[in-house]
C-alpha positions in Angstrom: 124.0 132.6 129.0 123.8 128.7 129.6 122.0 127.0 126.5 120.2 124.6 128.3 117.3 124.5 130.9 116.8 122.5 134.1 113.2 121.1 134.1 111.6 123.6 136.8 113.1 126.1 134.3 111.5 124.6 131.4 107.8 124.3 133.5 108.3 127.6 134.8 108.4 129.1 131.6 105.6 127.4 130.1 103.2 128.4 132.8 104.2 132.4 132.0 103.9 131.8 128.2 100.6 130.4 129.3 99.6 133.6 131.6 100.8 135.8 128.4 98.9 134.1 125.8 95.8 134.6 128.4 96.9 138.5 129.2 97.3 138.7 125.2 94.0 137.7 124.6 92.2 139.5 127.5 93.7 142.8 126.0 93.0 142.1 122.2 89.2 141.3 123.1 88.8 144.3 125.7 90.5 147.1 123.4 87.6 146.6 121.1 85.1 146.8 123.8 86.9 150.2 125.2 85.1 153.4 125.0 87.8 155.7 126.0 90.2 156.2 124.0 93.4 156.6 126.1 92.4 152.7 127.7 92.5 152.0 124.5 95.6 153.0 123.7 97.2 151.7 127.0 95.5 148.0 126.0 97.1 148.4 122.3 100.5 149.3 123.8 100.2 146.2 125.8 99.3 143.7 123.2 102.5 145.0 121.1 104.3 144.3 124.0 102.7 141.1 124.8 103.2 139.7 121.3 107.2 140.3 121.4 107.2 138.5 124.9 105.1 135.6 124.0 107.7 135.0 120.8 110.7 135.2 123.0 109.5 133.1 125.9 108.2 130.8 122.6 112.1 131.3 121.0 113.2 130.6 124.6 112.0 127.5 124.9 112.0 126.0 121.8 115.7 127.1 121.3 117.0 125.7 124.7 117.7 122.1 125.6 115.9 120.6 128.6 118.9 118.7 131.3 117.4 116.6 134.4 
């Protein structure tokens, strides 16, 4: 894979590391808020999930160099 970003690429990916860290923190509050216990379980499934993408779209970016 290339090891460097084009600028777009760059803003594109901040803006879904944005929507994830706002998914991420939707799910966290809710699953305590949750009743039944197989929402829960679908909301904790999805904050596992949504940690491991936030650190690779944060790895991602921090990892590749920005070209104009």
């Amino acid at each position: 894979m290339e090891e460097r970003l084009a600028l777009h690429e760059r803003l594109e990916l901040q803006e879904i590391l944005a929507f994830k860290n706002i998914c991420l923190t939707k799910s966290s509050t809710m699953k305590g808020l949750v009743g039944c216990d197989e929402l829960k379980s679908i909301l904790e499934m999805d904050v596992t999930e949504g940690k491991k993408h936030v650190q690779q779209l944060s790895k991602l970016i921090k990892d590749r160099e920005v070209v104009m």
